[in-house]
N, CA, C and O of each residue as an XYZ file, in Angstrom:
292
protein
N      -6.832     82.517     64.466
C      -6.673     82.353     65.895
C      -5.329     81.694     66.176
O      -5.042     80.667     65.561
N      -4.735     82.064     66.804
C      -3.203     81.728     67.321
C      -3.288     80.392     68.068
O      -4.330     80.270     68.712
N      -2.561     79.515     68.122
C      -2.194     78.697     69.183
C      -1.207     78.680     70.338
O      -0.053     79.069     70.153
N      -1.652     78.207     71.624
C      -0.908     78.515     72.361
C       0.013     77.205     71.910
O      -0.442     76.169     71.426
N       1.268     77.459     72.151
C       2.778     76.322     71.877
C       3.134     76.735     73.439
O       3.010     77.840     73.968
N       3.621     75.491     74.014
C       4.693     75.657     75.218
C       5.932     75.767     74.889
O       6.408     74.871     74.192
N       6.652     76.728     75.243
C       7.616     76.437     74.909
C       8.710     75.773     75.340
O       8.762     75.693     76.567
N       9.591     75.274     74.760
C      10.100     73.994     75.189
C      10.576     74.433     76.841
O      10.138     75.426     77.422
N      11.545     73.472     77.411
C      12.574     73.579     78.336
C      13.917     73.544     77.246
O      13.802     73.198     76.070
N      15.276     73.999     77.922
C      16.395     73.968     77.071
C      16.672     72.756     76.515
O      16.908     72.554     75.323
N      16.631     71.674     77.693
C      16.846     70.215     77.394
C      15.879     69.515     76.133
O      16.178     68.662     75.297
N      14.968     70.043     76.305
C      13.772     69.066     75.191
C      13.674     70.597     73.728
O      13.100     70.575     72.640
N      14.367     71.538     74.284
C      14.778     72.321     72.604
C      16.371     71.912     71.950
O      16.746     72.057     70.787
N      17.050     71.424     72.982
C      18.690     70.574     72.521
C      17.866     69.379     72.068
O      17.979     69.483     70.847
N      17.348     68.649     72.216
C      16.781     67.045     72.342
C      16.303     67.407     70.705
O      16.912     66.993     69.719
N      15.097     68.258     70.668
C      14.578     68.217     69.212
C      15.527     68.556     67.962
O      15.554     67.882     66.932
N      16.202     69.553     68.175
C      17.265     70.248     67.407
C      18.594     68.598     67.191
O      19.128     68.222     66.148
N      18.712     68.087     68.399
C      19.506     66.517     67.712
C      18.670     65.823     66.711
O      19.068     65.447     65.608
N      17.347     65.670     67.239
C      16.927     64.827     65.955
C      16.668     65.493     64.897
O      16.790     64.866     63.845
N      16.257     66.874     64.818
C      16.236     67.613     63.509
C      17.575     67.226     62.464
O      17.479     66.985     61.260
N      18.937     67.240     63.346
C      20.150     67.627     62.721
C      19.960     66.013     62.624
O      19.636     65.898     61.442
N      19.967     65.017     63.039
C      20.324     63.573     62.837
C      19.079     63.250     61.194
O      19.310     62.286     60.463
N      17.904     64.195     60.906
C      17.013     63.865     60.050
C      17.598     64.125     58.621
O      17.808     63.488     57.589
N      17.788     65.712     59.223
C      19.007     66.430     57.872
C      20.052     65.629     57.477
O      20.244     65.500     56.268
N      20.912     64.947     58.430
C      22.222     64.267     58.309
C      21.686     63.371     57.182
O      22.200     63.539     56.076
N      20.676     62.398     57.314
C      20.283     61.367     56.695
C      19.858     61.073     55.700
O      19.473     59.966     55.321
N      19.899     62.481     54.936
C      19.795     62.758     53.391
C      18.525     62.613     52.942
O      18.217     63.210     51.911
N      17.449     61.713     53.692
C      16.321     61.363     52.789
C      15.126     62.257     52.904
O      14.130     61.646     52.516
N      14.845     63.514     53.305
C      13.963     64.221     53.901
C      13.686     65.258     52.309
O      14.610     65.520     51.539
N      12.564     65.613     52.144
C      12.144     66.201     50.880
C      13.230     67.484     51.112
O      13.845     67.661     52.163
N      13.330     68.314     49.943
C      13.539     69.510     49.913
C      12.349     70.388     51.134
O      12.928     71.070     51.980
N      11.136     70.366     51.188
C      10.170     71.360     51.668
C      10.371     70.652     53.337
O      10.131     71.479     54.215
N      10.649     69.685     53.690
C      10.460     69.223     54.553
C      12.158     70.169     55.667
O      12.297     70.669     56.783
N      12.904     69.957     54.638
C      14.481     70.562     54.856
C      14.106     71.783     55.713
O      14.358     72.067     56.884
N      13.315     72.508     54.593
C      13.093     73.824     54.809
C      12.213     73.855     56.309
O      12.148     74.930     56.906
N      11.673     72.870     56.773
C      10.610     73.311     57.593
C      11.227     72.637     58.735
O      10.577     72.688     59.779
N      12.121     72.140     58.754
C      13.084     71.671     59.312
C      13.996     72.318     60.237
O      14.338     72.103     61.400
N      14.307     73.261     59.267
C      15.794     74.164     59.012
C      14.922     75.566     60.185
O      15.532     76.209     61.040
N      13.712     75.679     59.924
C      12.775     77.182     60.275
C      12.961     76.532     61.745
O      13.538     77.145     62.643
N      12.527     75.495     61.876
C      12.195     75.022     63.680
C      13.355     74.988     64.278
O      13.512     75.282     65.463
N      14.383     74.575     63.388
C      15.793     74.146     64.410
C      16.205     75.859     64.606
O      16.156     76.133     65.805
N      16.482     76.722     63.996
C      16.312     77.906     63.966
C      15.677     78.590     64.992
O      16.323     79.424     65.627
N      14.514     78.371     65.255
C      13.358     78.411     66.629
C      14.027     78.366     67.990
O      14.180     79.159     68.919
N      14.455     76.758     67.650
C      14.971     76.479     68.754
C      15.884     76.557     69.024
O      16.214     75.883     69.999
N      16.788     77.311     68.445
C      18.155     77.870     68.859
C      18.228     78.971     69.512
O      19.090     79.239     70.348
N      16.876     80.014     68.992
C      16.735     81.292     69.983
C      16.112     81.096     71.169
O      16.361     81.895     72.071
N      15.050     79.846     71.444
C      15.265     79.676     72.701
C      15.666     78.902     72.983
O      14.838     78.009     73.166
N      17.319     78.444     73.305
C      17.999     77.876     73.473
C      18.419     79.400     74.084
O      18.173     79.909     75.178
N      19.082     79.852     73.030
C      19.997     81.519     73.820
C      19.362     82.307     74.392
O      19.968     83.267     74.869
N      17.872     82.207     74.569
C      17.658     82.937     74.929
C      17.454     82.166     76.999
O      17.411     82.845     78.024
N      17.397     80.976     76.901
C      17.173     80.144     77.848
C      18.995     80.400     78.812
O      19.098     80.134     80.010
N      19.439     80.597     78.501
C      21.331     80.569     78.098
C      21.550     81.991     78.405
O      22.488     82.230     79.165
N      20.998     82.782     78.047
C      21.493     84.297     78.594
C      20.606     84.857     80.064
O      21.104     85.615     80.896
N      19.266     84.312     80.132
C      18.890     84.204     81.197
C      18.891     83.290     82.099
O      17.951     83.045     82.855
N      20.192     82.610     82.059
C      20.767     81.692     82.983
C      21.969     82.295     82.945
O      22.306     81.774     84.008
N      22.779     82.846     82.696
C      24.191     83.480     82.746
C      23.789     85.038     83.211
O      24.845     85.640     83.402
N      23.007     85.623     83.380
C      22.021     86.978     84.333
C      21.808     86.399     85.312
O      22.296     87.038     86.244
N      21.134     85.138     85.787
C      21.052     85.219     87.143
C      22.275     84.665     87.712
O      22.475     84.870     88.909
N      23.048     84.054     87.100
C      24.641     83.661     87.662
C      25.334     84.732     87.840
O      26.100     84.771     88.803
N      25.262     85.469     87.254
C      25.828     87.024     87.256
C      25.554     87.678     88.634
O      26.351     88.050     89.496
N      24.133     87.714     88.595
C      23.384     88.849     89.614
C      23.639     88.068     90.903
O      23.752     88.828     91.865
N      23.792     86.466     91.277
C      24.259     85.751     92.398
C      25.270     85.876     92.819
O      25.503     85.801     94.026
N      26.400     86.171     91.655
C      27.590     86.368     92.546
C      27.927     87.583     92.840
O      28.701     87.793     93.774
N      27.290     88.813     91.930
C      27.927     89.919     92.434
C      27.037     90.451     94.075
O      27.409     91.257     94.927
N      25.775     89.600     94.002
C      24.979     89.718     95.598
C      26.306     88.967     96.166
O      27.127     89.654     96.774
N      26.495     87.827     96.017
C      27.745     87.394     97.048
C      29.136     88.066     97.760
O      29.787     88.167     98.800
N      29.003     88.604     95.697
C      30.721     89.647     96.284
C      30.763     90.685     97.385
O      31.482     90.729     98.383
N      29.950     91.394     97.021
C      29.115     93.127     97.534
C      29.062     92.254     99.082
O      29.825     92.814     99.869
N      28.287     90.905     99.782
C      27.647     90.579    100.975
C      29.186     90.140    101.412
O      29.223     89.708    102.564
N      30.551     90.165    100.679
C      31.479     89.397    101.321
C      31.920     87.546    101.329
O      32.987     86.932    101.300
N      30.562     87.174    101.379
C      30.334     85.492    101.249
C      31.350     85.061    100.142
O      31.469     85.605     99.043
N      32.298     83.640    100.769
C      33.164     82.942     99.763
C      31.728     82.487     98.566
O      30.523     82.483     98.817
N      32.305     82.207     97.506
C      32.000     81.794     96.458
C      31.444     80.091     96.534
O      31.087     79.512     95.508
């Protein structure tokens, strides 16, 4: 049976991904732990871009409604 996960906001998938990278930095984390580490920060990098490209689409689609309506920027 699957679990539902929320998925993050961008801010609290940047937030985890710092302390992931500040855990790694710190040398003391097992090898398996690295790895499971390494899989999540990974995670959260695609939604990160993916949070990031559907924020640069609707910036897109706002201004070209603006351009097309005439309205300053």
């Amino acid at each position: 049976m699957a679990q539902n996960k929320k998925v993050p906001t961008f801010e609290e998938a940047m937030a985890e991904l710092e302390q992931i990278a500040r855990q790694m930095e710190d040398g003391q984390m097992p090898l398996e732990a690295c790895l499971e580490a390494y899989e999540r920060g990974v995670a959260l990098i695609d939604v990160c871009r993916s949070k990031l490209d559907a924020a640069q689409a609707k910036i897109q689609k706002l201004e070209s409604t603006t351009a097309s309506s005439g309205q300053p920027l």
